[in-house]
KETI-781671 format. One record per residue (C-alpha): x, y, z; residue in one letter; chain. Coordinates in nm, 3 decimals. Example, Ala and Ser with C-alpha at 12.3 -4.5 7.8 and 13.67 -1.06 7.14 Angstrom:
<node><xx>1.230</xx><yy>-0.450</yy><zz>0.780</zz><residuo>A</residuo><cadena>A</cadena></node>
<node><xx>1.367</xx><yy>-0.106</yy><zz>0.714</zz><residuo>S</residuo><cadena>A</cadena></node>
This chain:
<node><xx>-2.479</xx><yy>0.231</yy><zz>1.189</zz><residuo>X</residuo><cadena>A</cadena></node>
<node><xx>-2.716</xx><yy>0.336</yy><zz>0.925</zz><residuo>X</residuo><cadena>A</cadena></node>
<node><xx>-2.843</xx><yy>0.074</yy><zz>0.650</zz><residuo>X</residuo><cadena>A</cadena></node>
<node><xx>-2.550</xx><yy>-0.130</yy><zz>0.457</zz><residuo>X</residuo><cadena>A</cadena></node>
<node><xx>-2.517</xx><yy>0.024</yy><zz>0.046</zz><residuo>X</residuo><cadena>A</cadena></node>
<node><xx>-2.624</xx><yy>-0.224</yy><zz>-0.197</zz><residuo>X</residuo><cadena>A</cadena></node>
<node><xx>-2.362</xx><yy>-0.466</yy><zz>-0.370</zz><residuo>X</residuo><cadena>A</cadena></node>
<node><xx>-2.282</xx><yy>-0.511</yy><zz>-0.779</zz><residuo>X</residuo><cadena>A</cadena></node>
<node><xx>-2.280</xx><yy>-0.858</yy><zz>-0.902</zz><residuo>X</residuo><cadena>A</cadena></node>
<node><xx>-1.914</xx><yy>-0.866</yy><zz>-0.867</zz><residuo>X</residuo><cadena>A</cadena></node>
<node><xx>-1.884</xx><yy>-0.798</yy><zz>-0.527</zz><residuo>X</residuo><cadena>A</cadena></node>
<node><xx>-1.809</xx><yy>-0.437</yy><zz>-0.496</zz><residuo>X</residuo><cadena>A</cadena></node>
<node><xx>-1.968</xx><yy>-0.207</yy><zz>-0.327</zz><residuo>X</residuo><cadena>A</cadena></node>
<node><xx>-2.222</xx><yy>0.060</yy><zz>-0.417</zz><residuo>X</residuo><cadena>A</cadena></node>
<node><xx>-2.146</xx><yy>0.409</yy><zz>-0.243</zz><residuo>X</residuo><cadena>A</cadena></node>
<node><xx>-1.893</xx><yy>0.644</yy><zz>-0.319</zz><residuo>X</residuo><cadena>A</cadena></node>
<node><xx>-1.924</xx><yy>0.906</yy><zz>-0.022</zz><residuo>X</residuo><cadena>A</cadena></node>
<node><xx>-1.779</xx><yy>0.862</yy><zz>0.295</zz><residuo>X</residuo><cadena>A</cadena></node>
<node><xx>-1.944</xx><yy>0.872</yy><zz>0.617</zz><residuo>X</residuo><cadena>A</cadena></node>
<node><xx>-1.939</xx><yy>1.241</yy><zz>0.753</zz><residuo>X</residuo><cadena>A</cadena></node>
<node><xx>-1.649</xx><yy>1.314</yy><zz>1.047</zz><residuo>X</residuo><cadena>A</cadena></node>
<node><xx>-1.453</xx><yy>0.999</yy><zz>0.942</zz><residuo>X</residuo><cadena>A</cadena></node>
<node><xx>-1.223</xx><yy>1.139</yy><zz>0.695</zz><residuo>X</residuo><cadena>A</cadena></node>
<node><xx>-0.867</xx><yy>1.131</yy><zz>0.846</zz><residuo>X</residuo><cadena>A</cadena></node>
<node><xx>-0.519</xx><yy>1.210</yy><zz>0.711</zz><residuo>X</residuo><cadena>A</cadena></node>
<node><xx>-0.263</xx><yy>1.004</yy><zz>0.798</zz><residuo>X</residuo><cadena>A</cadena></node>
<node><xx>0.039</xx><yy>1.113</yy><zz>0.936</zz><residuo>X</residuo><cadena>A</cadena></node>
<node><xx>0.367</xx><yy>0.955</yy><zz>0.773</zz><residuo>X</residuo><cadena>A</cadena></node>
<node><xx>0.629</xx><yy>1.174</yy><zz>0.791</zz><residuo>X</residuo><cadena>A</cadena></node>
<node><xx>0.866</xx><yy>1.033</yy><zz>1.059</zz><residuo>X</residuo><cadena>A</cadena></node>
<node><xx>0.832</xx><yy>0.684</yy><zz>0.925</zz><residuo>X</residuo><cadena>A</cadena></node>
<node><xx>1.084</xx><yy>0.677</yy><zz>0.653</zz><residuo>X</residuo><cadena>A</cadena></node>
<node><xx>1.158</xx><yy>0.647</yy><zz>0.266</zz><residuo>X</residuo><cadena>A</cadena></node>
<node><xx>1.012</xx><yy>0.319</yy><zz>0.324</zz><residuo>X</residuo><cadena>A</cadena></node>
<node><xx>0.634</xx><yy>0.418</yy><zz>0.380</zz><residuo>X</residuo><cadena>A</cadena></node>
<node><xx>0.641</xx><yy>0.785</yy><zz>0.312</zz><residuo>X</residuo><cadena>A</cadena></node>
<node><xx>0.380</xx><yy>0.701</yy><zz>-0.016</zz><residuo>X</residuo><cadena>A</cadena></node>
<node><xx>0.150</xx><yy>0.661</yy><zz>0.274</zz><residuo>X</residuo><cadena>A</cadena></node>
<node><xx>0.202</xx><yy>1.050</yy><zz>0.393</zz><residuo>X</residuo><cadena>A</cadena></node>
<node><xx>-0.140</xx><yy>1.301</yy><zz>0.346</zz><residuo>X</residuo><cadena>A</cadena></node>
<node><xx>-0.304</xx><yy>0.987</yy><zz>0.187</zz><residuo>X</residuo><cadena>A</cadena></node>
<node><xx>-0.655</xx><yy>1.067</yy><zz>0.290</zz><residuo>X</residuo><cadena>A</cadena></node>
<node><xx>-0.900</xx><yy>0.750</yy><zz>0.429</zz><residuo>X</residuo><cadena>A</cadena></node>
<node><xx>-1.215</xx><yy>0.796</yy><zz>0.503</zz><residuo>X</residuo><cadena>A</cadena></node>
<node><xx>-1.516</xx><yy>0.497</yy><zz>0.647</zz><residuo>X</residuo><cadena>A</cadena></node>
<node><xx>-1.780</xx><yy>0.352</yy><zz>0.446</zz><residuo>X</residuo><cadena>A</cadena></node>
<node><xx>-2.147</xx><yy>0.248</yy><zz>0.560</zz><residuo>X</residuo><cadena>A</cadena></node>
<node><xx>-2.091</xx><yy>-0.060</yy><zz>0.472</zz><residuo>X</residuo><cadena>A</cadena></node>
<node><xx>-1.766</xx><yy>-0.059</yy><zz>0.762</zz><residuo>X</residuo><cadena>A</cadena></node>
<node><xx>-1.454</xx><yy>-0.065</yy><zz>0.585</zz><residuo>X</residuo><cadena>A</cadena></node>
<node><xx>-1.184</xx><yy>0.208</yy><zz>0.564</zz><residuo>X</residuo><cadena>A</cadena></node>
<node><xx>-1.095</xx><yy>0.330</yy><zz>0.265</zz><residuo>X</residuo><cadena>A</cadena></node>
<node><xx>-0.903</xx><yy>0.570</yy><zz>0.062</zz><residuo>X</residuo><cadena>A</cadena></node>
<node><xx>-1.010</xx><yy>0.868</yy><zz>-0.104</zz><residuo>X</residuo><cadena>A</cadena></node>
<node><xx>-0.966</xx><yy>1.003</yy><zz>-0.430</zz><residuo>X</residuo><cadena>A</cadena></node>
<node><xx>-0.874</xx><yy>1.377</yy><zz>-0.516</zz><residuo>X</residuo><cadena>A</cadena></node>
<node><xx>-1.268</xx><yy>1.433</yy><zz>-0.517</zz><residuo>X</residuo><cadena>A</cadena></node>
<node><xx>-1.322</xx><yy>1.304</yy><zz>-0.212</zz><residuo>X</residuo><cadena>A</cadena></node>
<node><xx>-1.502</xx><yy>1.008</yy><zz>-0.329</zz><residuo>X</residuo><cadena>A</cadena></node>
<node><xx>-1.404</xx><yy>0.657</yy><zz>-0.187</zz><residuo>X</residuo><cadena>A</cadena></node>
<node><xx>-1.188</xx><yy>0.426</yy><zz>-0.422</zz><residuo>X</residuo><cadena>A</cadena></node>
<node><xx>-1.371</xx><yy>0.153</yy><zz>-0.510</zz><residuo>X</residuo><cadena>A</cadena></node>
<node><xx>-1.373</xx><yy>-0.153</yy><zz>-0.236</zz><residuo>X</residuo><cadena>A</cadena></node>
<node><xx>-1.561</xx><yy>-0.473</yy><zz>-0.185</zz><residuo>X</residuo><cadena>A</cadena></node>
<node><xx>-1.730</xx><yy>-0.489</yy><zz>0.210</zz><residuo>X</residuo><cadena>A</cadena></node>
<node><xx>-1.631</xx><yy>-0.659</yy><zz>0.455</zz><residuo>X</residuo><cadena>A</cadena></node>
<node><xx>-1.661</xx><yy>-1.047</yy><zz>0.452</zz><residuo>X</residuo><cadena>A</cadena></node>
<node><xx>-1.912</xx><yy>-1.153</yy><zz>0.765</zz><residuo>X</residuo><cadena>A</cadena></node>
């Protein structure tokens, strides 16, 4: 993995683009009313190694990394 994005004061971090060939689409369809918010929700992995979602610009939501 490449170097870990820098971290603000309150814990969130720094980087906004995803890591190239990790954004994924998930599949929901078959699930039910229950879950189907979760259908063409697009995730996509950080540098600093958490999943996250992505906004309509392709830019990932803001997230704090993973605790060590």
């Amino acid at each position: 993995m490449a170097e870990k994005p820098a971290v603000t004061a309150h814990g969130y971090c720094t980087n906004s683009t995803p890591v190239p060939g990790t954004v994924r689409t998930v599949n929901a369809k078959n699930t039910g009313p229950k879950f189907f918010h979760l259908h063409g929700r697009r995730y996509g992995e950080c540098p600093c190694g958490k999943e996250v979602s992505l906004t309509e610009r392709d830019n990932l939501r803001r997230h704090k990394p993973p605790q060590e």
